[in-house]
C-alpha positions in Angstrom: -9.9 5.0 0.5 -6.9 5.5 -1.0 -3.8 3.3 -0.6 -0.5 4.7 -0.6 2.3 2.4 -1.7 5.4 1.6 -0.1 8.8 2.8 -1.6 9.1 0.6 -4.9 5.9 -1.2 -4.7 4.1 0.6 -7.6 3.6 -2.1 -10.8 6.2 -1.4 -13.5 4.5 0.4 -16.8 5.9 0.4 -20.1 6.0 3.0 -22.8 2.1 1.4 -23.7 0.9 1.4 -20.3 1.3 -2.4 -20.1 2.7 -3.8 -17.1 6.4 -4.3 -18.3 8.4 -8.0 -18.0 10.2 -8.5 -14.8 13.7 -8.9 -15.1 14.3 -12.3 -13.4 16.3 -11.7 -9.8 19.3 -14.2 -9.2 18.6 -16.1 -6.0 19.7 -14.7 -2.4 19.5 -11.3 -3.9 15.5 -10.7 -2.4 14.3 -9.8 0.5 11.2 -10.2 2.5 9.2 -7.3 4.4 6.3 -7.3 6.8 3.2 -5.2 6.1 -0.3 -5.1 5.8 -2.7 -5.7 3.3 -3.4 -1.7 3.0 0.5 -1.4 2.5 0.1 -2.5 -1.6 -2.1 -0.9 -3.9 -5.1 -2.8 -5.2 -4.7 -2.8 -8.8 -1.0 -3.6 -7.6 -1.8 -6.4 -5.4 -4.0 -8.0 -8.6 -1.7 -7.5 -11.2 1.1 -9.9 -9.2 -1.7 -12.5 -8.9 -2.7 -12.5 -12.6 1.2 -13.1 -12.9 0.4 -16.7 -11.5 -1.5 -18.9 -13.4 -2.5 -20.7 -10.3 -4.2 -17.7 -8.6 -7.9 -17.9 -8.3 -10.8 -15.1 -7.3 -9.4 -15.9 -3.4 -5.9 -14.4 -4.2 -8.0 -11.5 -5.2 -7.4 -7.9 -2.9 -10.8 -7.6 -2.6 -11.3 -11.1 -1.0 -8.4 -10.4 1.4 -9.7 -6.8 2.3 -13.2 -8.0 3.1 -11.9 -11.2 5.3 -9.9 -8.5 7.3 -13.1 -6.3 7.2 -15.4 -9.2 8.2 -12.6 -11.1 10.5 -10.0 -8.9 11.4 -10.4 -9.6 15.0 -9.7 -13.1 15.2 -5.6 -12.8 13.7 -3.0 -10.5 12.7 -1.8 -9.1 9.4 1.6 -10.2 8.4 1.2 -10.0 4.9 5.1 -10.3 3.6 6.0 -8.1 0.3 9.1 -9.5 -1.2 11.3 -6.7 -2.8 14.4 -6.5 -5.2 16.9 -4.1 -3.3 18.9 -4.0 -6.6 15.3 -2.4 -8.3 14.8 -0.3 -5.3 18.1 1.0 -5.2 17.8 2.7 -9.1 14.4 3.7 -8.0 12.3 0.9 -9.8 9.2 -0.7 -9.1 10.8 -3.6 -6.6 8.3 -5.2 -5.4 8.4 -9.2 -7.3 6.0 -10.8 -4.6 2.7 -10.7 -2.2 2.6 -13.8 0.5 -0.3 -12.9 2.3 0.1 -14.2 5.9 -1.5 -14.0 9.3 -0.6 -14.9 12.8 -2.7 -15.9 15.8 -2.6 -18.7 18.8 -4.0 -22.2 17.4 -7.1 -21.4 19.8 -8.0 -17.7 21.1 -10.1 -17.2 24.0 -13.1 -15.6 22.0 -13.4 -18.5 19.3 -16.2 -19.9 20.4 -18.1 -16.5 20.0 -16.4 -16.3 17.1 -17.0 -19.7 15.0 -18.9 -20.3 12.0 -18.6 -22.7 9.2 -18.0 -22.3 5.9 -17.5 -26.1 4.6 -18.4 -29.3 6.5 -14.8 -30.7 7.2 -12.5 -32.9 9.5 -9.0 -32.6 10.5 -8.6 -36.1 12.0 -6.3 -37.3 9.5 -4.3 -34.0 10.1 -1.2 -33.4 12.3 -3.1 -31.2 15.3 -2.0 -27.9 16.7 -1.5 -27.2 20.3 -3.8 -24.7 21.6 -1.6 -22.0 22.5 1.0 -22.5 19.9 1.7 -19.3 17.8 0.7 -20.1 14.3 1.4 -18.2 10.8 -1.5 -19.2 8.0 -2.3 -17.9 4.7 -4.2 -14.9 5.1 -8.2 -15.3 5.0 -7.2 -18.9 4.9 -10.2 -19.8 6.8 -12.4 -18.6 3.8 -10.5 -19.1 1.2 -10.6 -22.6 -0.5 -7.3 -22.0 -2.2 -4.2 -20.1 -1.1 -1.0 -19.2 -3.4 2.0 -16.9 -3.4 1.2 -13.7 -5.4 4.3 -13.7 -7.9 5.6 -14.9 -11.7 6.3 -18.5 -11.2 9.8 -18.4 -12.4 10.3 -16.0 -9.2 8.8 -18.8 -7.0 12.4 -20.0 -5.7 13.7 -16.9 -4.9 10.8 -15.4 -3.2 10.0 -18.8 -1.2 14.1 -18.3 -0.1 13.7 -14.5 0.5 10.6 -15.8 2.8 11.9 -18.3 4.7 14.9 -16.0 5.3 12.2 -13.7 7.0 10.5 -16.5 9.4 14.1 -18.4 10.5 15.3 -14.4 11.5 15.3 -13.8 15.2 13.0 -11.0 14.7 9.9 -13.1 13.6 8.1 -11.2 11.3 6.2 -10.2 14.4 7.4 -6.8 15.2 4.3 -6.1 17.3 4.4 -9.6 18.8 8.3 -10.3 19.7 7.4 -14.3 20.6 8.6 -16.5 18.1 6.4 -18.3 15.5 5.9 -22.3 16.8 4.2 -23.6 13.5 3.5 -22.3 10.1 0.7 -23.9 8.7 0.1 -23.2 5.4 -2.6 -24.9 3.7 -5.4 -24.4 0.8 -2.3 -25.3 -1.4 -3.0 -26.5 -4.9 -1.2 -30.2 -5.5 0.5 -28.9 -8.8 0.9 -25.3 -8.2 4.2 -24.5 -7.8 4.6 -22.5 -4.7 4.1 -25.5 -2.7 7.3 -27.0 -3.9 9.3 -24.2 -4.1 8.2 -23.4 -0.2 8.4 -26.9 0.6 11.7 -27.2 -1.2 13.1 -23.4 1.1 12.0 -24.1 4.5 13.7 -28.1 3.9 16.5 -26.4 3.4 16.8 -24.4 6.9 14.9 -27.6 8.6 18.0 -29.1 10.0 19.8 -26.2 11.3 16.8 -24.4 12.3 15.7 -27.4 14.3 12.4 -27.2 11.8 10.4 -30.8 11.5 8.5 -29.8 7.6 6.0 -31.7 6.1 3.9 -31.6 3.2 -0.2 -33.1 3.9 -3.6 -34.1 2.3 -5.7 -31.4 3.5 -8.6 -32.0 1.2 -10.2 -32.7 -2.3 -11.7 -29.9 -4.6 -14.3 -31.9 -6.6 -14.1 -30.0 -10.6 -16.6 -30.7 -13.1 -14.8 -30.2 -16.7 -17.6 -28.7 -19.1 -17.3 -29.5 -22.7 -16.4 -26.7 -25.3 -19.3 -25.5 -27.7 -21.9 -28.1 -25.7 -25.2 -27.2 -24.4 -26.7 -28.5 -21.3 -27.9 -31.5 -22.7 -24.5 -32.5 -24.5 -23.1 -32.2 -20.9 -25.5 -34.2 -19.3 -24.7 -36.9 -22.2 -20.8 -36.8 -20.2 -22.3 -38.4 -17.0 -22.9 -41.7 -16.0 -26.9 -42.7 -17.0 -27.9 -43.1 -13.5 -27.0 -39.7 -13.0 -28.2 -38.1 -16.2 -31.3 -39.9 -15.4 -31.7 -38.7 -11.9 -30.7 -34.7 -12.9 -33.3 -34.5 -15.8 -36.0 -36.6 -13.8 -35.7 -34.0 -11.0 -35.1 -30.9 -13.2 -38.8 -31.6 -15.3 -40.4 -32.4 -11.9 -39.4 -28.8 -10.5 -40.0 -27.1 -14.0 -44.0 -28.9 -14.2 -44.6 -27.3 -10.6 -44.0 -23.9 -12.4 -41.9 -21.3 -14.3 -37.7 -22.1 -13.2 -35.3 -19.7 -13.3 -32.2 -18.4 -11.7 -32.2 -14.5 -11.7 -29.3 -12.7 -11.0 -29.8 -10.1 -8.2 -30.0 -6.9 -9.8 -28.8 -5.5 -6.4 -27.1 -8.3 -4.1 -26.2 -5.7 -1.3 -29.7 -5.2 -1.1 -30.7 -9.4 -1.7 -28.0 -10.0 1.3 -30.6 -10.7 3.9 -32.3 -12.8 1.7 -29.8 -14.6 0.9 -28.7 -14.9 4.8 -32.3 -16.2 5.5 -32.0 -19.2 2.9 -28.7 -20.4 4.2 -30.3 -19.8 7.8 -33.2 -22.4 6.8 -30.5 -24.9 5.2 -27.4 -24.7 8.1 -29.0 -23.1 11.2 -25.9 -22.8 13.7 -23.9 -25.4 11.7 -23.5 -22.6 8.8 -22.2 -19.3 8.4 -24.9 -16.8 9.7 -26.0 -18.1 13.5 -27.5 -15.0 15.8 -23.5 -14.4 17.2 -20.8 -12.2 17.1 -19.3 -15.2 14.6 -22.6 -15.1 12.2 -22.3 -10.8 12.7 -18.6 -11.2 11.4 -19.9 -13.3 8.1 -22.2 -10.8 7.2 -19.6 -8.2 7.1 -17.2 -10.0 4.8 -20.4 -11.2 2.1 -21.2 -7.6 2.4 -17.8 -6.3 1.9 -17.3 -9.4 -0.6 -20.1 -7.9 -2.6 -19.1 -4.4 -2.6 -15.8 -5.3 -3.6 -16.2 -7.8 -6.7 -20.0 -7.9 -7.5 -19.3 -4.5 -10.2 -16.8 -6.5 -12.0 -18.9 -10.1 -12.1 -16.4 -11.5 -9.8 -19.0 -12.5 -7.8 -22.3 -13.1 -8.2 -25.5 -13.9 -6.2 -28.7 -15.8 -8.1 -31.7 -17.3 -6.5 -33.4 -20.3 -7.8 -36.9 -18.5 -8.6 -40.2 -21.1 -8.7 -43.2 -18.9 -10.1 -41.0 -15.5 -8.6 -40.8 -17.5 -5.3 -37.6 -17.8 -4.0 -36.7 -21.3 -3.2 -32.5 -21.3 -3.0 -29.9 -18.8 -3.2 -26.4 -19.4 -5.0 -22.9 -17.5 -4.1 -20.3 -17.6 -6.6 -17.2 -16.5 -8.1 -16.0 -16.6 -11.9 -12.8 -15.9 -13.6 -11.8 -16.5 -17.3 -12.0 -20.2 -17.3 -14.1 -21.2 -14.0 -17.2 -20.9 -12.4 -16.4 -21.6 -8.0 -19.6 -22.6 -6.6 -18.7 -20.8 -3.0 -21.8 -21.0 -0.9 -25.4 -21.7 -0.8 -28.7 -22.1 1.0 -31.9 -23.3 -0.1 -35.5 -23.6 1.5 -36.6 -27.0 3.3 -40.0 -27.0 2.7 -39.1 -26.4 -1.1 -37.4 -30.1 -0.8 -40.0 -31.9 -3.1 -38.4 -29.6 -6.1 -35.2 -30.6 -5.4 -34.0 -27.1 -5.4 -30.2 -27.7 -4.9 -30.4 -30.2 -7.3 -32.0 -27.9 -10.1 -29.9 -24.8 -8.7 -26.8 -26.4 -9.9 -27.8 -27.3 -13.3 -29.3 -23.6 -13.9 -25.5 -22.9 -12.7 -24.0 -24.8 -15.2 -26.4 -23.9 -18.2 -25.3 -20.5 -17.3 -21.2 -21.4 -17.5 -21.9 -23.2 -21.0 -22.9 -20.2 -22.2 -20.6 -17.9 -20.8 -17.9 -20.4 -22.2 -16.4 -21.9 -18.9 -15.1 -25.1 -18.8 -15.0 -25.8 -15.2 -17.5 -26.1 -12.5 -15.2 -26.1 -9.5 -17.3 -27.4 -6.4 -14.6 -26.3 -3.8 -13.1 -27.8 -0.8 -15.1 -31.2 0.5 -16.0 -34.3 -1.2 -19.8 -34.4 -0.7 -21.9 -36.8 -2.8 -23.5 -34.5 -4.7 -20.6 -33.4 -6.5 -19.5 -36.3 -7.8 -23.4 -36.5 -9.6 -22.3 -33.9 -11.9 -18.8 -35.6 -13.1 -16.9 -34.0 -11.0 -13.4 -35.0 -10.6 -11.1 -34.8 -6.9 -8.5 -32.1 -7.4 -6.3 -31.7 -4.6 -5.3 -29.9 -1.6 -2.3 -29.9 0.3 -1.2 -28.6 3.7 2.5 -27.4 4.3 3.5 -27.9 7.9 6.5 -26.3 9.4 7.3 -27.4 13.4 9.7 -26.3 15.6 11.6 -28.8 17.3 
């Protein structure tokens, strides 16, 4: 598929081929445009990603084109592309920012056919949405465990003005859907990374005279293991408290004298999806991603489009936990330069004597020692386990935007 870029949306390129320096825009001089996600080339789209340092595998094209692929049906694409006309004008490469959006009603008709789960959560602390309110959310937000805006962070101001510019106009961004917005509720946002504040700091702004009530929520924790530099397995184990490091290496001989451990990397996870589907079946039933519905149909799409789309680059990955070449637990996860994002999992219950999630995770993080990670980022939720392996509460904030 090809994808044909909009007028000035093509990445700069210097002499070298390296994609040239922005020159900084002054503020009010952006503006915001709706599109979709096919509207900005992939190896565009990436490039203004790997411009933030906050971006992770989830800002990714690919993870954005499979949740349309896999989800499409339950929202809208509103994705925003924020422009320099000043750029455009001379004929430049324009385009300084990606905010991937999406619109939908706080509750459609068809989500119950719909609904799967991809973390155990609650939103009782959270501020709730009414039903049939009209709500704008970070694109693949619901599968994504952190969101960002795609641009440099010295443009973050700008762009977050140019933005908000976009959602106080009478016009929406909703072309197709001429209703106004009633909430924007953007969450999966990083507490440190800068967009927050600089949205936070441009819909405040507008708040009074738009008749906008904004606030800024805990949404959740991200537990993140910090591995050691140059350390082996055992030198991280040696980090934990000694309960723990008892506990792991008790478990970890127990499964290894019941026969040969290993996780293998699927040589073909297209191919290993089923499996895969079939452990996390045994683990979550209808509480998990893959239940006999249209909602558990829809998942399989996006892991299979996920797969397509960032397993040839080691992006993603997909192991099983292998007892004598019997496959007692599957792993899914992503990697970037400094990370390993343990995404999703399912293991087999009458394996539970071996402990398999137990041993799955510290075959994961043998594996990042040696490929020189230094986190183990256990993603949204703050279940028990996590915290066995060190791991630390990073978190997770929800930007809320009412109209009153």
């Amino acid at each position: 598929m090809t994808h044909p870029a909009p007028a000035g949306v093509g990445p700069a390129r210097s002499a070298a081929g390296a994609p040239a320096p922005l020159t900084r825009p002054a503020p009010g001089t952006l503006v915001a445009r709706r599109a979709i996600v096919d509207a900005v080339p992939p190896a565009t789209w990436d490039a203004l990603a790997s411009r933030n340092p906050w971006a992770t595998p989830f800002a990714r094209w690919a993870f954005h084109r499979a949740w349309w692929d896999g989800y499409g049906e339950n929202a809208h694409d509103e994705t925003v592309l924020v422009v320099d006309p000043a750029a455009e004008a001379r004929g430049d490469a324009a385009l300084v920012a990606i905010v991937p959006l999406m619109h939908r009603h706080g509750v459609e008709p068809t989500d119950a056919a719909r609904h799967t789960m991809l973390r155990r959560e609650s939103d009782e602390a959270l501020t709730p949405i009414a039903p049939a309110a009209k709500v704008v959310f970070f694109g693949a937000s619901y599968h994504a465990d952190y969101a960002t805006v795609l641009a440099d962070p010295s443009d973050l101001p700008a762009v977050a003005e140019a933005l908000v510019d976009l959602l106080a106009s009478d016009a929406g961004p909703f072309d197709a859907h001429p209703d106004p917005w009633d909430i924007v509720d953007l969450r999966r946002l990083r507490d440190g990374d800068p967009a927050l504040d600089a949205l936070r700091s441009a819909f405040s702004v507008r708040a009074a005279a738009a008749g906008w009530d904004v606030r800024v929520e805990a949404e959740d924790v991200c537990p993140v293991a910090t591995l050691p530099a140059d350390a082996d397995i055992e030198a991280f184990l040696g980090t934990l408290g000694k309960k723990e490091r008892h506990e792991i290496r008790r478990k970890v001989r127990r499964a290894e004298a019941a026969g040969s451990i290993d996780l293998v990397p699927s040589a073909d996870p297209l191919a290993d999806l089923d499996a895969f589907v079939d452990l996390h079946q045994k683990r979550w039933g209808a509480e998990g991603l893959f239940p006999p519905t249209e909602g558990g149909a829809m998942s399989r799409r996006f892991f299979a489009r996920l797969i397509e789309l960032l397993a040839p680059d080691g992006t993603l990955d997909l192991r099983f936990l292998e007892i004598d070449g019997r496959r007692i637990a599957a792993g899914v996860g992503f990697a970037d330069a400094s990370s390993v994002y343990y995404y999703n999992a399912g293991v087999d219950p009458d394996a539970r004597e071996l402990s398999p999630g137990v041993v799955m995770v510290e075959r994961y993080v043998r594996g990042a020692l040696q490929r020189g990670k230094r986190r183990l980022d256990f993603l949204r939720g703050d279940e028990a386990y996590k915290y066995e392996w060190g791991a630390v509460d990073e978190p997770i904030r929800r930007l809320l935007v009412v109209r009153t």
